[in-house]
VOPAGU-2260 file (C-alpha; in pm, 1 decimal, decimal comma):
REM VOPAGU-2260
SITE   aa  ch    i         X         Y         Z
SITE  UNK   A    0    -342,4   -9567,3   10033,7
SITE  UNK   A    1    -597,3   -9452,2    9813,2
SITE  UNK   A    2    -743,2   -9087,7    9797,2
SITE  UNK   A    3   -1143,6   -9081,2    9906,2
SITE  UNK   A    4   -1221,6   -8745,4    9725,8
SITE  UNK   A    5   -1544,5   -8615,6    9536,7
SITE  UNK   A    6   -1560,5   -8552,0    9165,1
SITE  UNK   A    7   -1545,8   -8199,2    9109,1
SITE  UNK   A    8   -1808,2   -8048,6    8830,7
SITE  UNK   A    9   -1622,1   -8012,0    8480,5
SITE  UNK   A   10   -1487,4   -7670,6    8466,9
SITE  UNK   A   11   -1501,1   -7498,3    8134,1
SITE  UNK   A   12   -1213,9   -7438,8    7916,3
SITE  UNK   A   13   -1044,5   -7183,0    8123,6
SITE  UNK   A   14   -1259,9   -7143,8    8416,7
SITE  UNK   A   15   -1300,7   -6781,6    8417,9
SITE  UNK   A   16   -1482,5   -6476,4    8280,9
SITE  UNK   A   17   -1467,7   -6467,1    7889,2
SITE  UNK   A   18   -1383,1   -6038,7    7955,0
SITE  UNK   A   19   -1049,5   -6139,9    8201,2
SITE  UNK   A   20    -746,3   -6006,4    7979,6
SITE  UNK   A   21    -532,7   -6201,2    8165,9
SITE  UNK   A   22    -691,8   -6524,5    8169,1
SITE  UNK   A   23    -734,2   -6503,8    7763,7
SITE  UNK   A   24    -307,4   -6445,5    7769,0
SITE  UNK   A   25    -276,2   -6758,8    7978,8
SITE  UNK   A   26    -555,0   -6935,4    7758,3
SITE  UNK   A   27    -346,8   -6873,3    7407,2
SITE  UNK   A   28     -39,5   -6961,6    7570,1
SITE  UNK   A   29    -144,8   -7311,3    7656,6
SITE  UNK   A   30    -296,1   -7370,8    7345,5
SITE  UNK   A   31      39,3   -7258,6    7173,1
SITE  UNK   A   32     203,6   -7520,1    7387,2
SITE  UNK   A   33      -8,3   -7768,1    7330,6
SITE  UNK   A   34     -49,3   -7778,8    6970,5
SITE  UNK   A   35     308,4   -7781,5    6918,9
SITE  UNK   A   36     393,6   -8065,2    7211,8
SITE  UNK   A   37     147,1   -8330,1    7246,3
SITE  UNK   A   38     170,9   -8402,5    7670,1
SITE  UNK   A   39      76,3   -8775,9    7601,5
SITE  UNK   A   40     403,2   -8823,8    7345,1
SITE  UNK   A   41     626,3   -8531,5    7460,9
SITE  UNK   A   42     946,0   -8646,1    7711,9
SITE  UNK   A   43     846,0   -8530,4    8014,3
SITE  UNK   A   44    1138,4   -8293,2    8077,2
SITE  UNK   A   45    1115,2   -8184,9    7743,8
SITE  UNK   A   46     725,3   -8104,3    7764,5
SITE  UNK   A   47     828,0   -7913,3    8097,3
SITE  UNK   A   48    1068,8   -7707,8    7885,2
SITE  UNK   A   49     832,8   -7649,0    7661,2
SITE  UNK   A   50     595,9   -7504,0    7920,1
SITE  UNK   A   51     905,9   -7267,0    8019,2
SITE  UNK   A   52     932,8   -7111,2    7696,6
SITE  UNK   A   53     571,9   -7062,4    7601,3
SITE  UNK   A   54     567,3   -6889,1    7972,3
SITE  UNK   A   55     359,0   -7144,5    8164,4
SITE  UNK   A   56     583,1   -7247,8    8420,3
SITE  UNK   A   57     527,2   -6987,3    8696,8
SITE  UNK   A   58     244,7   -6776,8    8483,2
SITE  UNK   A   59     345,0   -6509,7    8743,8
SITE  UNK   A   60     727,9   -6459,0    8689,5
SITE  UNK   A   61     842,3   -6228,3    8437,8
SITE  UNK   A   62     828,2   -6284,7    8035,2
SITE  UNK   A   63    1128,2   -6463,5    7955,6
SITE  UNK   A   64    1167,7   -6606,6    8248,1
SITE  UNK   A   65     918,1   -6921,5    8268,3
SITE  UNK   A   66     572,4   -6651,5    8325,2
SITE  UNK   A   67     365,5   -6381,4    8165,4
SITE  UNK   A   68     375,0   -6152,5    8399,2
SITE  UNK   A   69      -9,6   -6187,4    8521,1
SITE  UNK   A   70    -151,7   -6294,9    8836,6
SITE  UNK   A   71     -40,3   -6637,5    9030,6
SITE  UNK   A   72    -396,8   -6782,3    9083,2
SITE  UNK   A   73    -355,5   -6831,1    8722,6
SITE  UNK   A   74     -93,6   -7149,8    8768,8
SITE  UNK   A   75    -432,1   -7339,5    8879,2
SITE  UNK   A   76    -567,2   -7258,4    8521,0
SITE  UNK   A   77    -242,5   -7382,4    8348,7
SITE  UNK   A   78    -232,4   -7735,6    8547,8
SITE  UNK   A   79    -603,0   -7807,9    8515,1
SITE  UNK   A   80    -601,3   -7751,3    8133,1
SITE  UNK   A   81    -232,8   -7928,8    8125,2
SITE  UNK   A   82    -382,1   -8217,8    8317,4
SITE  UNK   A   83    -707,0   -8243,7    8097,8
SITE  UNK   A   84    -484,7   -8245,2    7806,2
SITE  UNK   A   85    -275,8   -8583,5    7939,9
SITE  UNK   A   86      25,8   -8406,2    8095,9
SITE  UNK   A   87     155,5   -8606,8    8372,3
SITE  UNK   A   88     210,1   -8401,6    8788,2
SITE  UNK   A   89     583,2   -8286,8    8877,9
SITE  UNK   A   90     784,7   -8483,7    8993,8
SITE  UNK   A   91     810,0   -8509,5    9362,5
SITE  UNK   A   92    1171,5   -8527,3    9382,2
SITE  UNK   A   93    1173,5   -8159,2    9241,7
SITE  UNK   A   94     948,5   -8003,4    9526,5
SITE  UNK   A   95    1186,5   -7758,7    9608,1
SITE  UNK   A   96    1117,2   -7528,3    9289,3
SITE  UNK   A   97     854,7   -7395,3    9489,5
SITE  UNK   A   98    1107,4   -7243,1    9781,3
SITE  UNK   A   99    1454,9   -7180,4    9505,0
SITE  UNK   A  100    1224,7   -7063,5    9180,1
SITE  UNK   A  101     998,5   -6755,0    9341,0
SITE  UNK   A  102    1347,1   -6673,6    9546,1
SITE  UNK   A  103    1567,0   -6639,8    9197,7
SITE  UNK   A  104    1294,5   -6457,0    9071,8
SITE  UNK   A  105    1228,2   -6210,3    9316,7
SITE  UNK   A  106    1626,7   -6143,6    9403,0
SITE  UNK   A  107    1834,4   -6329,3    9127,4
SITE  UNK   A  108    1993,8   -6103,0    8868,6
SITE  UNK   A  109    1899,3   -6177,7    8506,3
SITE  UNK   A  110    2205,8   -6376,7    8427,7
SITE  UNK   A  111    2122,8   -6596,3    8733,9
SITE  UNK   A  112    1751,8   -6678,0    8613,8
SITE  UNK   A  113    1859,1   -6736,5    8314,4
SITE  UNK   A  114    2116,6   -6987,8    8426,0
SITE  UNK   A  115    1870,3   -7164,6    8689,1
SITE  UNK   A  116    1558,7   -7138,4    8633,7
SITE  UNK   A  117    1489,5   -7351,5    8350,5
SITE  UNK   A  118    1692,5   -7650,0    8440,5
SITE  UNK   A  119    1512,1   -7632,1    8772,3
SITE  UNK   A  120    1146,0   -7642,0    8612,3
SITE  UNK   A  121    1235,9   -7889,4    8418,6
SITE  UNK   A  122    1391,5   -8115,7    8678,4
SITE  UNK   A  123    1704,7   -8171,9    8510,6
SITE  UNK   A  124    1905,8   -7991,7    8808,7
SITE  UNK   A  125    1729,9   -8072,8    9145,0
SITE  UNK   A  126    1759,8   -7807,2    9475,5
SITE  UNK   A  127    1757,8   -7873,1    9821,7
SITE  UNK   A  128    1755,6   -7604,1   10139,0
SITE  UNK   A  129    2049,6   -7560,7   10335,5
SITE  UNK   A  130    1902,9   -7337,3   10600,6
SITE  UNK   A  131    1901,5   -7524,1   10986,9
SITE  UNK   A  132    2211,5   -7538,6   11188,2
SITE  UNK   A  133    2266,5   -7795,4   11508,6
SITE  UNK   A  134    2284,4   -7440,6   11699,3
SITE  UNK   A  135    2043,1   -7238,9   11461,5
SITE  UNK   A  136    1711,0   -7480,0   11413,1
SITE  UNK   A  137    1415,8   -7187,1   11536,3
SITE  UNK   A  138    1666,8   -6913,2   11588,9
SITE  UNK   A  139    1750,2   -6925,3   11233,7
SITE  UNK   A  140    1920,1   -6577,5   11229,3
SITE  UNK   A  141    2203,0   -6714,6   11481,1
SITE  UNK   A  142    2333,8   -6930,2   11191,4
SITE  UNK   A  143    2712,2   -6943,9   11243,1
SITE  UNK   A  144    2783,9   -7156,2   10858,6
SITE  UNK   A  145    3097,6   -6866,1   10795,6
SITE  UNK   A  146    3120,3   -6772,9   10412,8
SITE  UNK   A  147    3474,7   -6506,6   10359,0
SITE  UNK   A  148    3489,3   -6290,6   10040,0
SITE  UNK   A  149    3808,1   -6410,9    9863,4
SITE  UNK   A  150    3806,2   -6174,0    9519,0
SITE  UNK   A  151    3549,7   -6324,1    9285,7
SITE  UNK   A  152    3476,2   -6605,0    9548,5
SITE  UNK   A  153    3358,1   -6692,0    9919,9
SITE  UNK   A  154    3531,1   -6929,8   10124,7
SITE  UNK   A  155    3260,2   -7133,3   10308,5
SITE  UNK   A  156    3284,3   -7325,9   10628,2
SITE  UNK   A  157    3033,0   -7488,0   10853,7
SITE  UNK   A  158    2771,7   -7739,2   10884,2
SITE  UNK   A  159    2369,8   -7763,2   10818,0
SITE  UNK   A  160    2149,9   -8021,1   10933,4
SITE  UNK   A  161    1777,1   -8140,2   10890,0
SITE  UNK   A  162    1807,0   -8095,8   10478,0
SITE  UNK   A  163    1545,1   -8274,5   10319,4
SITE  UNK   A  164    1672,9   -8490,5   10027,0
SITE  UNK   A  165    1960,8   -8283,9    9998,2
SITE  UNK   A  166    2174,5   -8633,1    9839,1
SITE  UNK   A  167    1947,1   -8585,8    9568,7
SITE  UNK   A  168    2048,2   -8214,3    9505,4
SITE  UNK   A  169    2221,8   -8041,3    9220,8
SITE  UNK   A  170    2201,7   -7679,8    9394,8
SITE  UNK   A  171    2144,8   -7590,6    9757,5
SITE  UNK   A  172    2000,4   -7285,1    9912,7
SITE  UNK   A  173    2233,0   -7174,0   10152,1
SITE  UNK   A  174    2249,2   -6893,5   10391,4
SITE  UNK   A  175    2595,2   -6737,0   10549,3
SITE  UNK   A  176    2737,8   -6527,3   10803,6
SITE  UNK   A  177    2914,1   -6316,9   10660,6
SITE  UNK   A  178    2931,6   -6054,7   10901,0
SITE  UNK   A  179    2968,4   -6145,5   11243,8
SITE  UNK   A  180    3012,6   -5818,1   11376,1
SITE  UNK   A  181    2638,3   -5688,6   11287,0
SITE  UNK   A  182    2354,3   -5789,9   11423,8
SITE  UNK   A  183    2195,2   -6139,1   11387,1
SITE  UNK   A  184    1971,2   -6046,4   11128,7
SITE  UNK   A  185    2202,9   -5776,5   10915,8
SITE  UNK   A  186    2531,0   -6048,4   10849,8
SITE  UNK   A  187    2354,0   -6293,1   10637,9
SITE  UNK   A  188    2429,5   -6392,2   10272,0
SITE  UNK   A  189    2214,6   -6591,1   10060,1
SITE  UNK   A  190    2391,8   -6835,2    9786,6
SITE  UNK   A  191    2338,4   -7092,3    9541,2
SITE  UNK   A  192    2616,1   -7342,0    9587,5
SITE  UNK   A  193    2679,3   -7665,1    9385,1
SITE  UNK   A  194    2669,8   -7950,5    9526,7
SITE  UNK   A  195    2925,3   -8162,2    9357,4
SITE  UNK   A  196    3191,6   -7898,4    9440,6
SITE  UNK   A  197    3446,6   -8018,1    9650,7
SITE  UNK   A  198    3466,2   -7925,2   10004,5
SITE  UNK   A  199    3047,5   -8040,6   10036,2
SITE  UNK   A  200    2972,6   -8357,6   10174,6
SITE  UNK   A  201    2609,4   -8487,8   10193,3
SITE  UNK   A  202    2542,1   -8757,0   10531,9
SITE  UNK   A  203    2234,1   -8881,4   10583,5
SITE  UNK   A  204    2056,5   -8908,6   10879,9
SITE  UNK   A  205    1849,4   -9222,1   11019,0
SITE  UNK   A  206    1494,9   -9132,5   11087,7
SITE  UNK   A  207    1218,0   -9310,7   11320,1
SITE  UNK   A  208    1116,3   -9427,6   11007,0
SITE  UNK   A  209    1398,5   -9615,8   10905,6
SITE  UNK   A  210    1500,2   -9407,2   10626,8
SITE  UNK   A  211    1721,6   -9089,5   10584,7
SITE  UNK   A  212    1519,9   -8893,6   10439,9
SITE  UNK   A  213    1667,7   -8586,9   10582,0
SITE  UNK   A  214    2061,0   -8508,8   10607,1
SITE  UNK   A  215    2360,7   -8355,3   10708,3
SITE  UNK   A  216    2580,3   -8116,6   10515,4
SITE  UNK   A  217    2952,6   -7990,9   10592,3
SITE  UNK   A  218    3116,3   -7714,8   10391,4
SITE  UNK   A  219    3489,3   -7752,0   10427,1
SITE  UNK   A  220    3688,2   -7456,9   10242,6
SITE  UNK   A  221    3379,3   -7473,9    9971,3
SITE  UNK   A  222    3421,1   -7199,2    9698,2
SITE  UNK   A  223    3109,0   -7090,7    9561,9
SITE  UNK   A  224    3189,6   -6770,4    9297,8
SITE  UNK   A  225    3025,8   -6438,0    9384,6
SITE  UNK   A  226    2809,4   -6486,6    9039,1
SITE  UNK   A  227    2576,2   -6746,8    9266,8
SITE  UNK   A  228    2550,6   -6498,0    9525,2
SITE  UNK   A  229    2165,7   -6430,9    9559,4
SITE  UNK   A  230    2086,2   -6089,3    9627,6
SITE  UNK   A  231    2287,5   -5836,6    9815,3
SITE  UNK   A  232    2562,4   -5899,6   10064,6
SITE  UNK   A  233    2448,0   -5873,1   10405,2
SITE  UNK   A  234    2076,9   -5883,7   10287,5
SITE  UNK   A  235    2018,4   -6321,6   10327,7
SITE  UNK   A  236    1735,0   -6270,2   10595,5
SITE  UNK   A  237    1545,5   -6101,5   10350,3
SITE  UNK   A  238    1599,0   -6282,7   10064,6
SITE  UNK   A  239    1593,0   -6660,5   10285,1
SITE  UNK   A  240    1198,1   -6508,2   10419,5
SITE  UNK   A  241    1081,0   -6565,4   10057,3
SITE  UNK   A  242    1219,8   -6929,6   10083,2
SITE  UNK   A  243    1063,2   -7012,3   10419,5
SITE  UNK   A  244     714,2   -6815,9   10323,4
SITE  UNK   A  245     684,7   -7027,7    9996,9
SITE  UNK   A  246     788,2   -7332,3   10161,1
SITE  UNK   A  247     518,6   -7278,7   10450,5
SITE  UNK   A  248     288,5   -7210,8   10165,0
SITE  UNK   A  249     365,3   -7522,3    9984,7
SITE  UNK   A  250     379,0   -7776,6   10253,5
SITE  UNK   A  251      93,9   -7635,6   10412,9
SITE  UNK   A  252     -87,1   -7671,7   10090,7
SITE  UNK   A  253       0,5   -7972,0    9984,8
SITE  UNK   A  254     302,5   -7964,4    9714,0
SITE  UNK   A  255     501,0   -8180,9    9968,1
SITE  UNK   A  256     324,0   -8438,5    9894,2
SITE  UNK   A  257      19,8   -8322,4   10139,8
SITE  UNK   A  258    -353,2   -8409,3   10022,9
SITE  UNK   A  259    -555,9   -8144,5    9848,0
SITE  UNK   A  260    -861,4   -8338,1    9848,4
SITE  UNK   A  261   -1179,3   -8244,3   10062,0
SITE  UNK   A  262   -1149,3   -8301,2   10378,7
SITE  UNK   A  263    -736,5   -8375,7   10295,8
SITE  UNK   A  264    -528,3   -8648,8   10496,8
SITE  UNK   A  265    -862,1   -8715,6   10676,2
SITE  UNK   A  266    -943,2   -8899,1   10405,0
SITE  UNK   A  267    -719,1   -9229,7   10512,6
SITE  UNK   A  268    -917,6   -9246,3   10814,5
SITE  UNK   A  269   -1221,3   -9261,5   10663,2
SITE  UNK   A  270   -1082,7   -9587,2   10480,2
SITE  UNK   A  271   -1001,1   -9735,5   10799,5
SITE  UNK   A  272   -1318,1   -9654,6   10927,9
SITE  UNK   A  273   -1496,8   -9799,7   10648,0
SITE  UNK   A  274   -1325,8  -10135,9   10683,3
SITE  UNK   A  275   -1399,4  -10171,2   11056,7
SITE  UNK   A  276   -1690,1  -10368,4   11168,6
SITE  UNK   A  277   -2011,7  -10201,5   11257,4
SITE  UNK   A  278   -1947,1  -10286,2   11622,4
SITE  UNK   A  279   -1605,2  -10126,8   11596,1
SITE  UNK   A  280   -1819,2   -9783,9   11477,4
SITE  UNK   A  281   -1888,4   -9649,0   11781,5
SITE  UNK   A  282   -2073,7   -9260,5   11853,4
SITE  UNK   A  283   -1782,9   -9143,1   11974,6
SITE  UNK   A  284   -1523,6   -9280,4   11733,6
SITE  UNK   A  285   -1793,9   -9105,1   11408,7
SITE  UNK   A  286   -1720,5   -8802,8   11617,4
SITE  UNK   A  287   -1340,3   -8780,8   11653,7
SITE  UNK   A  288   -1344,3   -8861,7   11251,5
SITE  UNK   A  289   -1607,9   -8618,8   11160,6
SITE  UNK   A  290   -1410,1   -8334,0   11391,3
SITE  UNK   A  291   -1092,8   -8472,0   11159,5
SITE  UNK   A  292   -1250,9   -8426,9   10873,5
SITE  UNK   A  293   -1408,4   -8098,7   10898,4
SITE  UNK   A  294   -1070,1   -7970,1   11021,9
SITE  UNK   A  295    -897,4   -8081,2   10682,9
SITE  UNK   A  296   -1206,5   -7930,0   10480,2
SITE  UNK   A  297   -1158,0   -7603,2   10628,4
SITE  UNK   A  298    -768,8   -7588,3   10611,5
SITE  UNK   A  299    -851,1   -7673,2   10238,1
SITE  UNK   A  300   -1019,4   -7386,6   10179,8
SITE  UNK   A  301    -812,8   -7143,9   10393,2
SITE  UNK   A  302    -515,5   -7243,6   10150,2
SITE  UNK   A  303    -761,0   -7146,7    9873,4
SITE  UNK   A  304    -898,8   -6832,8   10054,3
SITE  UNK   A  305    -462,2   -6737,7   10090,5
SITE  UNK   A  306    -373,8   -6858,6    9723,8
SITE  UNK   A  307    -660,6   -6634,0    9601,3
SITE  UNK   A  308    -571,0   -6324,1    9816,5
SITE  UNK   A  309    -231,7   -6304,3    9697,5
SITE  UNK   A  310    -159,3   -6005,1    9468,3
SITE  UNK   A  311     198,3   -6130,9    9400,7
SITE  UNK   A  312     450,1   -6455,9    9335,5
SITE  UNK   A  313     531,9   -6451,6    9707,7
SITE  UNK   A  314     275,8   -6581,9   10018,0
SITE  UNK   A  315     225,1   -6335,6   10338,0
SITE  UNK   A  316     185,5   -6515,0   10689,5
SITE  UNK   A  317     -95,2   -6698,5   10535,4
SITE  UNK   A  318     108,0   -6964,0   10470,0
SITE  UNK   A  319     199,7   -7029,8   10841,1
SITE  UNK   A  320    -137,6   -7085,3   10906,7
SITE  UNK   A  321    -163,2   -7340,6   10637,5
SITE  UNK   A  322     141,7   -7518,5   10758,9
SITE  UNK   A  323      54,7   -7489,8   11119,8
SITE  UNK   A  324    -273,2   -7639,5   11039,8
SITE  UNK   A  325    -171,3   -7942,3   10844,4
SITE  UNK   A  326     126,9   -8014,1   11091,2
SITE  UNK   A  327    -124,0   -8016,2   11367,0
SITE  UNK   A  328    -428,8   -8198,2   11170,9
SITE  UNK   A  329    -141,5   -8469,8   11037,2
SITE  UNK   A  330     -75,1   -8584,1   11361,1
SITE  UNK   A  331    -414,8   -8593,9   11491,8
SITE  UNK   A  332    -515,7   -8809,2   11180,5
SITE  UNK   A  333    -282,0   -9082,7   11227,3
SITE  UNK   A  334    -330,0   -9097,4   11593,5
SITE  UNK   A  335    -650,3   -9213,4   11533,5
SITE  UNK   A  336    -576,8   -9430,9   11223,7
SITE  UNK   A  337    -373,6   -9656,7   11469,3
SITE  UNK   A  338    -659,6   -9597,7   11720,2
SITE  UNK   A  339    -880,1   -9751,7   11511,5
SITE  UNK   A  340    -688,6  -10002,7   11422,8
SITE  UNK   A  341    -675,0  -10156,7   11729,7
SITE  UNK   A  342    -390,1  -10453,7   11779,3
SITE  UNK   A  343    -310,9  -10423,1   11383,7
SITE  UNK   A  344    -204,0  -10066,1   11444,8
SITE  UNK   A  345      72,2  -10194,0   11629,4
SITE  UNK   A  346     253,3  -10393,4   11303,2
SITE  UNK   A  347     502,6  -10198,2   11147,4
SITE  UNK   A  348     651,0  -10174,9   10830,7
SITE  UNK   A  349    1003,9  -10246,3   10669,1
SITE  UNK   A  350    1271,8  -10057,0   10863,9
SITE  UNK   A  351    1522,7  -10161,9   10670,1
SITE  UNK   A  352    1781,0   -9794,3   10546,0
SITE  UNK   A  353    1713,8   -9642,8   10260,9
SITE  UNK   A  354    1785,0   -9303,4   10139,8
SITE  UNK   A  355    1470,1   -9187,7    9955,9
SITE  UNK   A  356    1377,9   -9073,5    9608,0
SITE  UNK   A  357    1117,8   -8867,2    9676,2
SITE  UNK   A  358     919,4   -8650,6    9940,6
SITE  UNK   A  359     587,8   -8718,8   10081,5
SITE  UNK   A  360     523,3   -8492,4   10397,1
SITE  UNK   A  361     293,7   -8696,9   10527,7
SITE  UNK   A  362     384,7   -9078,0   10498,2
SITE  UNK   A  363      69,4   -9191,6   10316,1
SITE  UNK   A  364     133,5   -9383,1   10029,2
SITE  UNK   A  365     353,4   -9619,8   10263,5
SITE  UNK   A  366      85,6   -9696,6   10515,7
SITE  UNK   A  367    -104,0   -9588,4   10821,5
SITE  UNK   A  368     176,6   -9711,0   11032,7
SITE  UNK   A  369     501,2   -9560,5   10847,4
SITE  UNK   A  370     268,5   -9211,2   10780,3
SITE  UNK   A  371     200,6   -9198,7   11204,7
SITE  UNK   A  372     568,7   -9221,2   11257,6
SITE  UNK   A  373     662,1   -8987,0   10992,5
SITE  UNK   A  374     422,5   -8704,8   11049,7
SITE  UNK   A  375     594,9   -8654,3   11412,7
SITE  UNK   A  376     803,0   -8455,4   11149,1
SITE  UNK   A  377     500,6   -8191,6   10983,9
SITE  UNK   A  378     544,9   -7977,5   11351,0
SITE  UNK   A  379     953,9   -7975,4   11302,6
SITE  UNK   A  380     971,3   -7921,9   10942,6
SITE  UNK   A  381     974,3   -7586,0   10738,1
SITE  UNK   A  382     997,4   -7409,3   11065,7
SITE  UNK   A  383     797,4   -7567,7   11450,3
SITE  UNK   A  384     441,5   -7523,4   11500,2
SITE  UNK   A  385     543,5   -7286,5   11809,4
SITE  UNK   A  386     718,3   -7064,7   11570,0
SITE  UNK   A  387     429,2   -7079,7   11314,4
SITE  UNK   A  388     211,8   -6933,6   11651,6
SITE  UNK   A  389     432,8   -6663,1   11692,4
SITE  UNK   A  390     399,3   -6570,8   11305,9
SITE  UNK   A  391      61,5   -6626,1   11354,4
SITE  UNK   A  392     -24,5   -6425,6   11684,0
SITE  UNK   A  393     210,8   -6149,5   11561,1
SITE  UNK   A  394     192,3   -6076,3   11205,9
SITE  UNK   A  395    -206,0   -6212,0   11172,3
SITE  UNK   A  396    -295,5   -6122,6   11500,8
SITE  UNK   A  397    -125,5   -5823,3   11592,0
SITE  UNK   A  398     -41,5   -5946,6   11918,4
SITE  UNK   A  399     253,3   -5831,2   12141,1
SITE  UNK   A  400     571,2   -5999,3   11997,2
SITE  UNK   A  401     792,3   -6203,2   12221,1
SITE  UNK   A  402    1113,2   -5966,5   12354,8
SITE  UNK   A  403    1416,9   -6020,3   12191,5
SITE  UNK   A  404    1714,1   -5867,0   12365,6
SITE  UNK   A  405    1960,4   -5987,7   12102,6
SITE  UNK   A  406    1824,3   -5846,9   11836,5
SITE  UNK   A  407    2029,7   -5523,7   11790,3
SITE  UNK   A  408    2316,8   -5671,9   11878,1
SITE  UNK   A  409    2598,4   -5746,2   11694,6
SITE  UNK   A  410    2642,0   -6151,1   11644,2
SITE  UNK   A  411    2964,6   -6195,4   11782,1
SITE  UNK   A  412    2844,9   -6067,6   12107,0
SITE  UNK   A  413    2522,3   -6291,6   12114,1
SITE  UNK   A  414    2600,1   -6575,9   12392,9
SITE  UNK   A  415    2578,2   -6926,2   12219,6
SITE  UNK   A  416    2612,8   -7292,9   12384,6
């Protein structure tokens, strides 16, 4: 469906004060990039590369390594100017640079960003997240996926579930147990694991929607070499928070395919409002779309408010609230798209299985009635709205957390169905 949005002002060249050091470093690297690689005659993935080397990729990451080493806000400068100058959006099939690219570079040794992280920008190798277990979904820290040290390899057994586009995926994020005897959070190992090795096998699962979007993944005596171990051993709760933060922080602000307009996914039922007839525009229906409405404006400028705050590549709890919101405001959108609809909202769509090529959180460029369907997923994915409260109520808050008896426990001891 089409975007109702407002034209914003023309910003000037690079949008900021003439005396910001940093700005003027992200300024001459663009226009390095640009007059060697024209955007409107440059391959795509090889424009993208090109943006690696000249250190636009992730402006914040280190020289060398796809950045400049200045502040993240900055990445707004580089896509407005890249998007002025004809270059075309990321792919949407490669969303999940935003959750494996800030994770390499915050815990992946120098050999390992090296080896990943320009492929992955450019979209020649594509990730996926291997987090979710059937007995682990919330509780993410009872994960029972078992990886062994064999020498210079782990032996990995065990199953993950819920992985978005993960047939689709080059490299998976996975997280272990790799020591059952400590406690929940202590035994976890973080990994980058291929997957075309043998011993993975990708199933997909049907969704309400017809498609399988999402999957299932067994590891059956996988090796993955202790070289694509990412971080320390024992240390993959730490390392898998800067996945989940940046991939709260992108859904919630849109890279999954979310609107970033004013007054966001609101915005499709204001088109169905505009096509009703002027009997159909009741009081109390204006209300319920102007309550939608302001609702998406001001979750679009709490994502700016976070985005601005942040003093380094990786999100605080902001980014809960962001996902919580759009989750929450997704649903209530849609609801009253097919409210307004009337009988029409009751057609469907094409339900006939398909494994997708892309991801689009919430459903709208297929329709009102595939996106009401497929945003029952926003409060599931990338971690439940009732999980997002807790983050919210303790970490933003400061509120009393909820007890946790396991916690100090070792994980062997922890009672599981």
């Amino acid at each position: 469906m089409r975007d109702v949005t407002i034209t914003e002002p023309a910003a000037p060249k690079s949008g900021v004060e003439p005396s910001d050091a940093e700005a003027a470093k992200v300024d001459a690297a663009i226009d390095a990039l640009l007059a060697a690689h024209d955007p409107r005659t440059t391959d795509p993935i090889a424009f993208r590369g090109a943006r690696y080397d000249h250190g636009v990729a992730w402006v914040h990451f280190a020289e060398g390594f796809g950045g400049l080493n200045v502040r993240p806000d900055l990445n707004r400068l580089v896509e407005r100017r890249l998007r002025a100058a004809g270059a075309g959006p990321q792919d949407p099939t490669t969303f999940f640079i935003a959750l494996a690219g800030p994770t390499i570079a915050t815990w992946g040794t120098d050999d390992q960003k090296r080896r990943f992280l320009r492929p992955m920008f450019t979209g020649e190798e594509r990730w996926c997240q291997l987090f979710s277990e059937p007995g682990a979904g919330s509780d993410f820290a009872g994960l029972a996926c078992r990886a062994v040290r064999d020498g210079d390899e782990w032996l990995v057994n065990g199953q993950k579930v819920w992985n978005t586009l993960a047939h689709l995926g080059d490299w998976g994020m996975l997280v272990t147990r790799t020591d059952p005897e400590a406690p929940k959070h202590k035994g976890m190992t973080y990994f980058a694991v291929d997957m075309h090795s043998p011993g993975v096998e990708v199933r997909p699962l049907r969704q309400i929607t017809g498609e399988a979007e999402f999957n299932e993944v067994y590891l059956t005596d996988a090796h993955i070499p202790d070289a694509n171990r990412i971080g320390a051993v024992g240390e993959g709760w730490r390392v898998a928070l800067t996945t989940l933060m940046n991939e709260r922080t992108a859904i919630g602000g849109g890279e999954g395919g979310g609107r970033v307009v004013r007054g966001g996914s609101a915005n499709d039922a204001v088109e169905v409002w505009q096509g009703l007839d002027a009997a159909a525009r009741t009081p109390a229906r204006r209300d319920a779309l102007m309550r939608l409405w302001v609702r998406g404006e001001v979750a679009r400028l709490s994502n700016q408010r976070t985005a601005a705050a942040a003093k380094v590549g990786n999100p605080g709890p902001g980014g809960s609230i962001a996902k919580l919101a759009m989750a929450e405001l997704n649903k209530d959108v849609y609801d009253l798209c097919v409210t307004l609809q009337g009988a029409a909202g009751l057609v469907g769509f094409d339900y006939t299985f398909r494994r997708p090529e892309m991801l689009d959180v919430s459903g709208a460029s297929r329709g009102v009635g595939y996106a009401f369907l497929r945003v029952r997923a926003n409060s599931i994915e990338g971690g439940t709205s009732e999980i997002m409260r807790n983050i919210l109520g303790e970490q933003v808050l400061g509120l009393p957390g909820e007890p946790r008896v396991d916690k100090d426990q070792s994980w062997s001891k922890v009672p599981r169905n």
